[in-house]
Steps between C-alpha positions, in 0.01 A plus 500: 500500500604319817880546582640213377846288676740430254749180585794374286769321584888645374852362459663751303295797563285483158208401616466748774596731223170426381338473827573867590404612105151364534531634935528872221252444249222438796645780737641387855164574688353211262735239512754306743804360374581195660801225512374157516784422725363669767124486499223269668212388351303763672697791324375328180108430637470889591473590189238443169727588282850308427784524292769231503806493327747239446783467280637161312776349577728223299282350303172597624496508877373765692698754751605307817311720714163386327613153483527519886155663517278364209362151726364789714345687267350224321317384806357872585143596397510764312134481321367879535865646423586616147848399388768598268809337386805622335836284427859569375664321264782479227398376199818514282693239774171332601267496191347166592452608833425826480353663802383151623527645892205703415301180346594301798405792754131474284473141534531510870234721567196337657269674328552623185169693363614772679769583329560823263721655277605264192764658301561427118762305387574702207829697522720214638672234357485148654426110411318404857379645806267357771400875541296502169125377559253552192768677285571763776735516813310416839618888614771787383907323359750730561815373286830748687731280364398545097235770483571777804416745264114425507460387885369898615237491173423169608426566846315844408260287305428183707458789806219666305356156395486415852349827613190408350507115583581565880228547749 
C-alpha cells in the first residue's frame, strides 16, 4: 500500500483524536497526519491515498477549518487518488443532523467514484443525515459525545476495511 496523508480539521481535539488513531492502526512510516489549517494543496496532491476528517457543527456544518478550505479542494483534481472520509457527530443533540459535516465534506468532492470506505448505519440512532448515501454513511461516524465507548472498535475496523481498499 502507498503511504497514505491523512487531513482533518479539529476544534476540540476529537477529531485529531481520530486522526492520530487511524496515524496507529497504519503505523507512522505509512501515514501523515495532517491539520487542514496548515496545508497547501500540494501536501494533499502528493499523495494517492487520502483521509479527511471533519466534524459537524450546530446543526450540520462542518469544522471551520474545512469550511475555510473546502472551495479549494473542490476545485483540485484528484482523479487517480483513492479517498476516504470519516466524520464526527452527536446524534443524541443532533439526530436530524447527524454527522452532516461528513455528508457535506462528500458532496464537495469533485470526483466522487473514487471514493472508499462506506460504513453501516446500523449501531446508531438518528432521524437524518446527509452522510447516509444508499443506506450507508459516505465514510467511518465517530459519535464522542453519545457512543465513546465504541470509537477504538470502530476505527480498528474501518482501518482494516481500508487496508484492503487502499492502493
Amino acid at each position: 500500500m502507498k503511504k497514505i496523508g491523512i487531513f482533518y480539521g479539529s476544534t476540540m481535539g476529537r477529531t485529531e483524536k481520530v486522526a492520530e488513531m487511524l496515524q496507529r492502526e497504519f503505523g507512522k512510516k505509512n501515514a501523515d497526519v495532517y491539520n487542514i489549517k496548515d496545508i497547501t494543496p500540494d501536501d494533499i496532491l502528493k499523495y494517492e491515498n487520502l483521509i479527511f476528517g471533519t466534524s459537524a457543527w450546530g446543526i450540520g456544518d462542518m469544522q471551520d477549518d474545512w469550511e475555510d478550505f473546502i472551495d479549494t479542494l473542490a476545485g483540485m483534481d484528484l482523479s487517480g487518488k483513492i479517498i476516504a472520509l470519516f466524520g464526527l457527530g452527536d446524534q443524541k443533540t443532533y439526530p436530524d443532523s447527524f454527522a452532516d459535516g461528513l455528508g457535506t465534506l462528500f458532496c464537495r468532492l469533485p470526483d466522487k467514484t473514487n471514493v472508499v470506505g462506506s460504513w453501516p448505519v446500523n449501531g446508531y440512532k438518528y432521524y437524518c443525515s446527509s452522510a447516509e448515501k444508499d443506506g450507508k454513511f459516505v465514510g467511518l461516524v465517530i459519535d464522542e459525545d453519545s457512543q465513546p465507548q465504541h470509537t477504538e472498535e470502530r476505527v480498528k475496523l474501518w482501518a482494516s476495511q481500508l487496508k484492503k481498499q487502499l492502493k
